[in-house]
N, C-alpha and C positions, 0 to 999 in steps of 0.2 A: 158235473159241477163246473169243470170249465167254459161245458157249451152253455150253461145258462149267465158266468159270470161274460162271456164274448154276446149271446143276446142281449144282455143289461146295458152294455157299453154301448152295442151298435144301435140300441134305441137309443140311446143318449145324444149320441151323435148326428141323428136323425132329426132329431128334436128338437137341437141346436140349428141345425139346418132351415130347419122348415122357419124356426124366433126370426133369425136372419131374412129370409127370404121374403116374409110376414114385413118386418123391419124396411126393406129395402119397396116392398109395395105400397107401405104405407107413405112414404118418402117420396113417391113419384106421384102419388094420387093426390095428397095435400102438405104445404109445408106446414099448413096447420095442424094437419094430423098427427104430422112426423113431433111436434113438438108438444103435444099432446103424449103420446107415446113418451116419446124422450124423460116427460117429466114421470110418468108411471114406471120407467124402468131404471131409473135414479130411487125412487121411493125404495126401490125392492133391490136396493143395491151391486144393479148389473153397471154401473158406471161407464165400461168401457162402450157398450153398446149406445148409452143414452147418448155420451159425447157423439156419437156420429152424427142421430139426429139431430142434435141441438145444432151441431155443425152446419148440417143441411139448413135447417130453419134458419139458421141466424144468413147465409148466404142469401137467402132472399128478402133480406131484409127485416126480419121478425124481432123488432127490437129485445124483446124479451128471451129470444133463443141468443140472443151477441151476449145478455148481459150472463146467460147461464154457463155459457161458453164462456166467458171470463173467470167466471166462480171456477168452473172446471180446473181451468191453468194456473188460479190464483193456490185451490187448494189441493192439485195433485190427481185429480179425481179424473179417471179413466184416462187419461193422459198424460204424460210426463209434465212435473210444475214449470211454470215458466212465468215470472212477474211478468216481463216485457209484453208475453203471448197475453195474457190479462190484460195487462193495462192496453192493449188495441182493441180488444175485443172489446171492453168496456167504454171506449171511446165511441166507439161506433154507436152501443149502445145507448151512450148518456147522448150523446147528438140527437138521437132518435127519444130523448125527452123521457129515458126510463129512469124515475127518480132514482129504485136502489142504487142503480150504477153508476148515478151522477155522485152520490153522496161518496161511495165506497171506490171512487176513482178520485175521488178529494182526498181521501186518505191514505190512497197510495201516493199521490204527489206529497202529503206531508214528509211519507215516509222516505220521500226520495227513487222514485221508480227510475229505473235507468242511470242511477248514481250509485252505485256499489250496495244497495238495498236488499238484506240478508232475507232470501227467502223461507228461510225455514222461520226468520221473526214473522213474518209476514202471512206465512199458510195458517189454515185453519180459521176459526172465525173471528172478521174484524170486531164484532162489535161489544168482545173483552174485553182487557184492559191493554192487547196491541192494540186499539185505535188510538189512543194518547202516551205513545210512548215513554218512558221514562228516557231513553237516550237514543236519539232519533240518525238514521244514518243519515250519512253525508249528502250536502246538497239538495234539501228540499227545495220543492217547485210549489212555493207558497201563493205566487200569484194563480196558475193554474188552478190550484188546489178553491183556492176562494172563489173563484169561478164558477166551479163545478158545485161547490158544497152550497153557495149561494141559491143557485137554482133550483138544486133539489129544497134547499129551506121556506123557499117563497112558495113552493109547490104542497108545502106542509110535510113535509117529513122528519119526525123528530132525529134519526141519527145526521140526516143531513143540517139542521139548527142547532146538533150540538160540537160538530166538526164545525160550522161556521163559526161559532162560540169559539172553539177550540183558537182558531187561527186568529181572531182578535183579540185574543187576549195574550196567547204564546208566538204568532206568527212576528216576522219585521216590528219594528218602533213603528216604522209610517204606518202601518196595516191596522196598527192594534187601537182599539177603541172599544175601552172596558165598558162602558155605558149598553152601546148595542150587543155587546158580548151578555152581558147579564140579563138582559129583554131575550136575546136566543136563548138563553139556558132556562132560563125560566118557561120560556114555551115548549120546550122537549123534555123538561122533568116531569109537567103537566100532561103530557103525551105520553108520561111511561115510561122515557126513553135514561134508561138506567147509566149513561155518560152522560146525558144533560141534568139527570139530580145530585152525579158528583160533582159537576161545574157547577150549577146552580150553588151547591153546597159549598164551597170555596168563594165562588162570586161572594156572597152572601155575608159569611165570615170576617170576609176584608171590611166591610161598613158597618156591621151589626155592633149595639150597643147595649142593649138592655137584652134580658135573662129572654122576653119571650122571641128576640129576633135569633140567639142564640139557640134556642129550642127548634127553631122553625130548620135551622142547620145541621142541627140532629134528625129533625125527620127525615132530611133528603139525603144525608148519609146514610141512614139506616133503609131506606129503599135501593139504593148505589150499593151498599151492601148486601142485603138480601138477593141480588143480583150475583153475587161474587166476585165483585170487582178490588180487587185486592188493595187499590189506595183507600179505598172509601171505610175498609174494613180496619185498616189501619187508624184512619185518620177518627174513623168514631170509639174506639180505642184508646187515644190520645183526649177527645173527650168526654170520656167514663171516665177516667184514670182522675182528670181533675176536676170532673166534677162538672163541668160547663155543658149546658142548655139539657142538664140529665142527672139522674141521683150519680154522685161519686161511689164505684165501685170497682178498686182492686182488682178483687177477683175477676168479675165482670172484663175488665178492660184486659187481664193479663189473658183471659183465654180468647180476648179477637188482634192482643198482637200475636198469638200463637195462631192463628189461622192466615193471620196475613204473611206470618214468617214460610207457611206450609206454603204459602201460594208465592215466593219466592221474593215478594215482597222485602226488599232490602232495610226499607225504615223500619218494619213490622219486627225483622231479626233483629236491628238492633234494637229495640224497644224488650221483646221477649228476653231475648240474652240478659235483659240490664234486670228485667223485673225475676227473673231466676238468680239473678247473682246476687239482688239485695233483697231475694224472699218476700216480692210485693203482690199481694193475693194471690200466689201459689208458695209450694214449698220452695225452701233453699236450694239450690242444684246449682253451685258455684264451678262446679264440671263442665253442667253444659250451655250452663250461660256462656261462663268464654264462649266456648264453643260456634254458639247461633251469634255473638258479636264477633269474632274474628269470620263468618262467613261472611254476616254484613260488613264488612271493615274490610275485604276482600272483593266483595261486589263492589265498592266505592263508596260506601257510607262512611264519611269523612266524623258526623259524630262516636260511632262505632270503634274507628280507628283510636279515637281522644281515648275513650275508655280502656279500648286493647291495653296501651302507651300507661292511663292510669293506673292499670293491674300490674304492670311489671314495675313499674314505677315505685311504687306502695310497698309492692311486695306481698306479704300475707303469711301464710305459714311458708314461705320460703323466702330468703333472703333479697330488695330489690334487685330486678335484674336491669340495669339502667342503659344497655347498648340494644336489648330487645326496647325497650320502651321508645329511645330515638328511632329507631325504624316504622313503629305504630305511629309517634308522633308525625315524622316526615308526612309520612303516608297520608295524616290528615290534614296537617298544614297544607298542603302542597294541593287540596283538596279547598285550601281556603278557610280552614277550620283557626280560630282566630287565637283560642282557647291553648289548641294545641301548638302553632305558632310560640306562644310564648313558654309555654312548657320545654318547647325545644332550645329555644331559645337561652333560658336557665340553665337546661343541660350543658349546651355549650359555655356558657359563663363558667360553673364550676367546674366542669371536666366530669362530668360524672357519666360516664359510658359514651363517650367521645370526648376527643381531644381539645382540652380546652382550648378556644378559641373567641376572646371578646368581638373579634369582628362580624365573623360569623355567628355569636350571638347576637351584636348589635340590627342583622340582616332580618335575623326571624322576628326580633320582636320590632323591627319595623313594621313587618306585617303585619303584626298583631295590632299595634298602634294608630296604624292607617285606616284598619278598620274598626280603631273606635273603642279598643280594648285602655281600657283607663291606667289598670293597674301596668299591661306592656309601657305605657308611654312613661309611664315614671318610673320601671327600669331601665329603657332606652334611655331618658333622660341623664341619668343616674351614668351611663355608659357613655356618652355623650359631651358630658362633663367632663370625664376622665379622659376624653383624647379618642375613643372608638367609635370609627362612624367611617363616612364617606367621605369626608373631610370636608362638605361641605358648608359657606358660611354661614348657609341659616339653621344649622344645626344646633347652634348655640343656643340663638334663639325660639327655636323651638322646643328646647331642654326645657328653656326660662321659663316659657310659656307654660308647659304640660304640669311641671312644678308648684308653679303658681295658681294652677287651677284644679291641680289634686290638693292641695294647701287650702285653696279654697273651701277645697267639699268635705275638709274634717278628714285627711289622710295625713295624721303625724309623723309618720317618716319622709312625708313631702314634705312637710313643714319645714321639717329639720335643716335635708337638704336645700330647698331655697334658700334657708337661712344663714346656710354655709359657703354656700355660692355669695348671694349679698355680703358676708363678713370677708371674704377670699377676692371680692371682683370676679368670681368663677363665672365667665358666659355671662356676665351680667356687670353693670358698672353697682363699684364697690359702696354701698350704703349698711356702715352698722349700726344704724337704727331700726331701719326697719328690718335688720337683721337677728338685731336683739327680741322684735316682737314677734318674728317669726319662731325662732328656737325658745321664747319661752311659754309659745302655744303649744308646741312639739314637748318640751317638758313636762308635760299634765300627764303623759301616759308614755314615753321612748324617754328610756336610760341615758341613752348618746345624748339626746340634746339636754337632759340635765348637767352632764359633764361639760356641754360646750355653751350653756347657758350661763353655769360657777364659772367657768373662763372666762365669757364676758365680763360680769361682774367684776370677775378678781383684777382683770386686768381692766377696767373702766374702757371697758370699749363700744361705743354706742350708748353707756351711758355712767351713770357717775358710780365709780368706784363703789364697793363697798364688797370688803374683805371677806367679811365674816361672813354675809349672803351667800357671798360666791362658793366659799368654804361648805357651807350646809348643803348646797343643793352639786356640789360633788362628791360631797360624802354620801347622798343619796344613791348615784349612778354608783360609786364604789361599792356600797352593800350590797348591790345584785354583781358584783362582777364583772364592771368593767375594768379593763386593765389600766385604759388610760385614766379614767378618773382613782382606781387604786393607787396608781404613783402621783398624781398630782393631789391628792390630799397628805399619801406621805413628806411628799413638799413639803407644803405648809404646816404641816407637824415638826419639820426639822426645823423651820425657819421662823414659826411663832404666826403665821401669818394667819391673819382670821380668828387665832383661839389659840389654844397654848400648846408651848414647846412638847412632844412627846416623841422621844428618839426610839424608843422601842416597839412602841405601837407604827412610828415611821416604818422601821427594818424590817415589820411582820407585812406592813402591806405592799415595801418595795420588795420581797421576797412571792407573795402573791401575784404579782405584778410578769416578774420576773420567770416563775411558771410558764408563765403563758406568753412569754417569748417578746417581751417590752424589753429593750434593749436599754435605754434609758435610766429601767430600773437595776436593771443589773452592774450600771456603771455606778449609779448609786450605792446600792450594796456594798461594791469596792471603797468607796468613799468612807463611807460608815467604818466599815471594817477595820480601815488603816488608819483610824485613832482622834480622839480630839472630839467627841459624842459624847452621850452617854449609852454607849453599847461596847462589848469589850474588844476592844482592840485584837487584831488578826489578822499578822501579814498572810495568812495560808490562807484564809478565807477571802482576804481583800483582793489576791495576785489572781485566785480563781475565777472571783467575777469582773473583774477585769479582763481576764483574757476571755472567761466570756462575752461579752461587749467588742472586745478589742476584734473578734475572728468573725463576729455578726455587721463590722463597719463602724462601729463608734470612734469615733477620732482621739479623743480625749481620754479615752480607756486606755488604745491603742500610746497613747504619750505614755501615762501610767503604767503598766505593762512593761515597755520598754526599760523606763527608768526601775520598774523593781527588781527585772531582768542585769541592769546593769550592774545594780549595786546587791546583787542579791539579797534583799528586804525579807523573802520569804525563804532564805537559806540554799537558792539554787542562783548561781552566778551563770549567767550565758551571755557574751558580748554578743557573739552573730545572729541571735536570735534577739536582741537590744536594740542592736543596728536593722534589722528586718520590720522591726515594729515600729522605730519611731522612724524611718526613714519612710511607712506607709504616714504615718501621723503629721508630718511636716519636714520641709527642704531644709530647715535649720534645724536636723537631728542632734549635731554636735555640741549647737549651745544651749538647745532645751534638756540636755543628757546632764547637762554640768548644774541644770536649777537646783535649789534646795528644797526637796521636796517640802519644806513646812512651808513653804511660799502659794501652794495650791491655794485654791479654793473651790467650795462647792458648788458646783454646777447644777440648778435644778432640770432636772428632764423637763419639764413647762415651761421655763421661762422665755419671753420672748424669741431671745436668739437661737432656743432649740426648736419654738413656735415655727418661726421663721424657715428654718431648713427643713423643716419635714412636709410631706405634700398633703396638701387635704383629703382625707378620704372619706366618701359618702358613705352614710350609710344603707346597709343591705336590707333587700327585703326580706 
């Protein structure tokens, strides 16, 4: 048994000998032969052997051995890979006027050959979808590249017309000339050439207007496709889904971003991930949708990210997680993503899973703003107003502007606020007129500017008084619950103003008011409380909401408070706690200590003077 497995081997070894020897005859007799051979024992996948010949050939010249010799280094094959060893090889060969390798030596200069150019993106065959990369290494030699890819194009080679395509339309600003870019893609889609039907198909799409140019878009994608080129596969995907230049179909669409996601296609995952997670012609699989969008969302797909950010955001059957969702959003923002920008941006306003920080909000949704996002600019605005920004001085006016121009477009809390900017001189010279017309557009649908529209009114500001007006349409914003229009119609129920005296009805909605943390009305309350209404009289009641007023900053409470303290009104006597409170409330503690208290009067929380001290606040979106 042994001697026959030691014959087996030594005829092997023989045999080997004699291929070699054969090899090496052939080599010295013709370079032609040799490259002949070369290509026969490439077929039959002895590599290492063929590279010698092709070696041999190309040494003498044999354009077509330089260019196989290159293919060798480019893809591994019977020789260690080496781009650099390639791209010589193939110089030689494109000089020597061999189209392949003119065109496929263009594309290595896209890619950057001899610039840090990752050869394992680079092995295997160009004319996938590594020939247009999605993110191209450093340093492309786009001049060379046009060079090369030129010549083979004029020579008629469709990958060479669709790499020229490629580089005017992606290559430098000076280079790019979408005109002739579109004449080449069109001549290599018509050639077959499955990267010039997805260029063509893109060209196309940018101009096309009517249903049958959009159809014609679909065709070239679905050859781009058929091909397996994974943008094309995506991208005809995106047009099944809605329907353009092809029947709308779901289904159809969710199983080619599933193919495109297999093919690692990063739009494709996010697309698949999105139609699993909202069950769009496939089943529900909110598992693995995350899933295939946190991979795209990790590839760099900045819309991807928006979504990740959305899901933690929202929440779902688990509670929002809002410091995961700022990391997704970063991620996309930072990506450019405009959507997310302002998403983060809001984070930051409220504090919600990062520390609140207005300025740092004011930063993001510049981003958002800058490019275009409507709704970011009338938050910035809104932030802007308030003092957060850069502190620059056309800040103001570009608040004013952004304002006025969502105001424009039918956005009533723009409305509002311009309105209240115009009635304040906020970033803007002071006009309550057209302040008046703005908040009583914002009225028609936003509670706030019904409250500050009755204000207007009540107070004839911008335009002629009328009480009772103003009365109704803050009774209005009151009924949904606003606080400040809850106390300022209790106002005018204690004071008769607009409609009649009701002290009772006043104390139910300065206690409503009061809830919810209106300070104003809680000093009220105190008021009421301590006699001379018609509500029952209550120093225990009164001394309460007074000191609660008094401990939230109210001045006036703060007097109050003091003086019940001093004279113990509510049956607790404390000088040093008298002296504490009214010594916060005024420098002349001692002679406002000795007033008689029936000398008060009532303070309304709206009236002018308390108008007056308290700051404008915009309203939220």
């Amino acid at each position: 048994m042994r001697c026959t497995e030691e014959g087996t081997a030594g005829r092997k070894c023989a045999a080997t000998r004699r291929a070699r020897l054969l090899d090496r005859v052939v080599g010295l007799l013709s370079s032609s032969a040799a490259l002949r051979r070369a290509i026969r024992l490439k077929k039959q996948s002895q590599t290492t052997r063929a590279f010698a010949l092709f070696a041999f050939a190309a040494d003498a010249g044999i354009a077509e051995a330089a260019y196989e010799v290159g293919r060798c280094y480019l893809e591994g094959s019977g020789v260690p890979l080496s781009v650099t060893e390639s791209a010589r090889w193939l110089t030689r060969a494109a000089a020597l006027e061999h189209v392949e390798a003119q065109w496929l030596l263009a594309a290595l200069h896209i890619h950057g050959v001899g610039a840090g150019a990752d050869p394992q993106a680079l092995a295997g065959e160009p004319t996938s979808a590594n020939l247009f990369p999605a993110k191209q290494a450093p340093a492309p030699d786009f001049v060379a590249a046009e060079k090369w890819a030129r010549r083979a194009a004029e020579r008629g080679s469709a990958d060479g017309q669709a790499v020229l395509a490629y580089i005017l339309t992606s290559g430098p600003e000076s280079m790019r000339n979408p005109e002739e870019a579109h004449a080449w893609y069109k001549r290599a889609a018509e050639a077959g050439c499955p990267q010039g039907a997805l260029g063509y198909a893109q060209s196309l799409a940018r101009s096309v207007k009517d249903e049958e140019g959009r159809r014609r878009v679909v065709e070239n994608l679905r050859r781009a496709a058929q091909a397996g080129l994974a943008p094309a596969i995506h991208l005809l995907g995106v047009m099944t889904e809605h329907g353009c230049g092809t029947e709308r179909d779901p289904a159809a669409a969710a199983e080619l971003y599933r193919q495109a996601a297999a093919k690692n296609n990063r739009s494709g995952q996010a697309n698949w991930g999105r139609m699993l997670m909202q069950g769009l012609g496939v089943e529900p699989n909110p598992a693995e949708g995350e899933s295939w969008l946190r991979r795209a969302a990790l590839a760099g797909d900045p819309d991807a990210a928006a979504l990740v950010g959305d899901l933690y955001a929202k929440g779902g059957a688990l509670p929002p997680n809002h410091a995961e969702a700022a990391i997704w959003f970063r991620r996309a923002a930072e990506a450019g993503h405009q959507t997310a920008a302002r998403a983060l941006g809001l984070l930051y306003l409220t504090g919600a899973g990062v520390a609140c920080d207005p300025k740092e909000a004011a930063s993001w949704l510049r981003i958002a703003a800058d490019g275009g996002d409507a709704q970011a600019r009338v938050d910035l605005a809104n932030l802007l107003l308030r003092g957060f920004g850069d502190g620059r001085a056309e800040d103001l006016t570009d608040a004013r502007h952004w304002l006025e121009q969502a105001a424009a477009a039918g956005n009533l809390v723009a409305a509002l606020n311009y309105g209240l900017c115009l009635a304040e001189g906020a970033g803007v010279e002071r006009d309550e007129r057209q302040a008046v017309r703005y908040l009583r557009r914002a009225a028609d649908g936003v509670a706030n500017a019904q409250y500050w529209y009755g204000r207007m009114l009540v107070d004839g500001r911008g335009t002629e008084a009328n009480a009772e007006a103003g009365r109704a349409w803050i009774a209005r914003a009151a009924a949904v619950g606003i606080a400040d229009a809850e106390a300022a119609l209790a106002e005018m129920m204690v004071n008769g103003r607009g409609g009649p005296r009701d002290h009772l009805a006043a104390a139910a909605l300065f206690e409503k008011a009061a809830g919810k943390g209106h300070v104003g009305a809680m000093y009220a309350l105190g008021v009421l409380s301590d006699g001379g209404h018609d509500v029952p009289t209550d120093p225990l009641v009164a001394q309460h909401w007074f000191r609660a007023a008094a401990e939230r900053g109210h001045s006036e409470a703060q007097k109050m408070l003091g003086r019940y303290l001093a004279r113990g009104l509510a049956g607790e006597r404390d000088l040093e706690a008298a002296r504490l409170w009214l010594g916060r409330a005024s420098a002349r503690v001692l002679a406002d200590a000795g007033l008689d208290l029936a000398s008060k009067q009532f303070v309304p929380p709206t009236q002018s003077s308390e108008r007056m001290r308290r700051p404008i606040h915009l309203a939220k979106l």
